[in-house]
C-alpha positions in Angstrom: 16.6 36.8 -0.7 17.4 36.0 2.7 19.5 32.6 3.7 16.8 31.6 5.9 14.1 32.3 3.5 15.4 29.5 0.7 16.1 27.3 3.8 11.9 27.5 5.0 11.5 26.8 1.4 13.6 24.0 0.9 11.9 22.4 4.1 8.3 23.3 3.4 9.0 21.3 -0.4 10.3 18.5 1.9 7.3 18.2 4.0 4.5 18.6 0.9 6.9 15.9 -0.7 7.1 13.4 2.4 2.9 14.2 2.8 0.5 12.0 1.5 -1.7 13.5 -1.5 -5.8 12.9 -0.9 -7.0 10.3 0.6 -5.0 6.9 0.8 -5.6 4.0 -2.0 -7.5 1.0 -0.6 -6.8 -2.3 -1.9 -9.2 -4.8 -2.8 -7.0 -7.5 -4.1 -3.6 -8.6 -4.1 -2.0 -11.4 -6.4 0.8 -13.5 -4.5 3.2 -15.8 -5.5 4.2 -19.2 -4.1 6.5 -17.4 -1.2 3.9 -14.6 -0.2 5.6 -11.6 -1.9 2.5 -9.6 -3.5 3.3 -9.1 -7.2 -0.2 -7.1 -8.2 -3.3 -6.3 -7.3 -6.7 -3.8 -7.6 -7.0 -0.3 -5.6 -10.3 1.6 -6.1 -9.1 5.3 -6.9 -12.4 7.7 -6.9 -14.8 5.7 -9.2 -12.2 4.2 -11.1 -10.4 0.4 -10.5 -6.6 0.5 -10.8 -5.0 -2.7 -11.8 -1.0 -2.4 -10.1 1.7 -4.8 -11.2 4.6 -4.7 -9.6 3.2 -1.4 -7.6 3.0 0.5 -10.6 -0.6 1.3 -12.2 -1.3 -1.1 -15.2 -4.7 -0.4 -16.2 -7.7 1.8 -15.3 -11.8 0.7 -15.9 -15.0 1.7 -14.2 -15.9 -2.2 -14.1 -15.0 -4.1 -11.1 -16.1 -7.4 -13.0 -12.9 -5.7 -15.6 -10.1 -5.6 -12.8 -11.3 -8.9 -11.6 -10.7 -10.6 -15.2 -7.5 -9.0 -15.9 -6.0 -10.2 -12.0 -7.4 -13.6 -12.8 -6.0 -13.6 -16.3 -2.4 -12.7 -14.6 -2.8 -14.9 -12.0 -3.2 -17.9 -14.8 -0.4 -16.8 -16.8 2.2 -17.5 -13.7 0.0 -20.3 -12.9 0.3 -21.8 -16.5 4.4 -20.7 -16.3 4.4 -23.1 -13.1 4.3 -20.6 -10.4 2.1 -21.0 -7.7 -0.3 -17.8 -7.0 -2.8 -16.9 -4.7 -5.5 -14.6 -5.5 -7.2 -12.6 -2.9 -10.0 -10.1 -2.8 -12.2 -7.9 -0.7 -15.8 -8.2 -0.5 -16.6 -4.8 -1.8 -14.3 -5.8 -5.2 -16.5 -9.2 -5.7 -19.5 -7.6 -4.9 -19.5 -4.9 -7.2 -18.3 -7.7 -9.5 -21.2 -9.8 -9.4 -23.5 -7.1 -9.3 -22.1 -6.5 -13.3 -22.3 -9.8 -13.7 -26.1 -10.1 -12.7 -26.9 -6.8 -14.5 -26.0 -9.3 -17.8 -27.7 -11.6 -16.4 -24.9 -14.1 -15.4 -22.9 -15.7 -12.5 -19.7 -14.3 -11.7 -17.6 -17.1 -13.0 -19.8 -16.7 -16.0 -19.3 -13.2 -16.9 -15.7 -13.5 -16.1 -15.4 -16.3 -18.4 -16.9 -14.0 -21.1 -14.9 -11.6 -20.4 -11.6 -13.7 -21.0 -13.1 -15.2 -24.0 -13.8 -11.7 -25.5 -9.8 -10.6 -24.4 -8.5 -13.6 -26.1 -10.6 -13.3 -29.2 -9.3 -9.3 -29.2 -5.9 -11.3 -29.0 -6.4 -13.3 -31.9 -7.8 -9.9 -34.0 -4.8 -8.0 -33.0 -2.0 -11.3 -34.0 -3.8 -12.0 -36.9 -3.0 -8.1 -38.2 -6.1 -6.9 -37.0 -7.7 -8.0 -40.3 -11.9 -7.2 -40.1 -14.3 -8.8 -41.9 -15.6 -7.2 -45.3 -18.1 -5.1 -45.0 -17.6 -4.4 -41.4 -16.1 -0.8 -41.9 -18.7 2.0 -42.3 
């Protein structure tokens, strides 16, 4: 092996590294705090909706009406812990998003309530041990 061959090689693993893979993420909502600095958000990835905190992927669901709940569920947490947040979305994300919430047969806010009340019962299941009701298993 020739000097210059592992030197190509090292540079051609440099370039792939420093390249972009696919096509670029698009974001379609970000979740700031009180100074601006964006602390999460929504990307659509294929046909999947990628909830990022802290620019590392949190979550994956096919429902945009999903990655809508979850940001507004994190944006009420820092709310509740006194921190002022903004969320922010594009059209395409609420769009999609109400278009899940109509297939049910709701409004937006609606569904999205429904949603949160389903997470937080889930919440209660999985503090109070995860007990189920008799008769429930099959």
């Amino acid at each position: 092996m020739s000097i210059t061959s592992k030197a190509r090689r090292d540079a051609r693993k440099r370039r792939e590294k420093a390249a972009p893979r696919g096509r670029p993420l698009v974001e379609h909502a970000h979740i700031a705090d009180g100074s601006g600095a964006v602390f999460g958000g929504a990307v659509r990835k294929g046909d999947e909706w990628v909830l990022v905190l802290n620019g590392k992927p949190a979550a994956r669901t096919d429902s945009a009406a999903m990655v809508l709940a979850m940001l507004r569920h994190i944006a009420a947490l820092r709310d509740g812990a006194g921190d002022a947040v903004r969320l922010t979305m594009s059209t395409q994300l609420r769009d999609a998003a109400t278009a899940e919430a109509e297939a049910e047969g709701k409004t937006l806010d609606a569904y999205l309530d429904q949603l949160e009340a389903e997470r937080e019962e889930r919440a209660a299941e999985k503090a109070a041990g995860g007990a189920v009701a008799p008769g429930a298993m099959h």
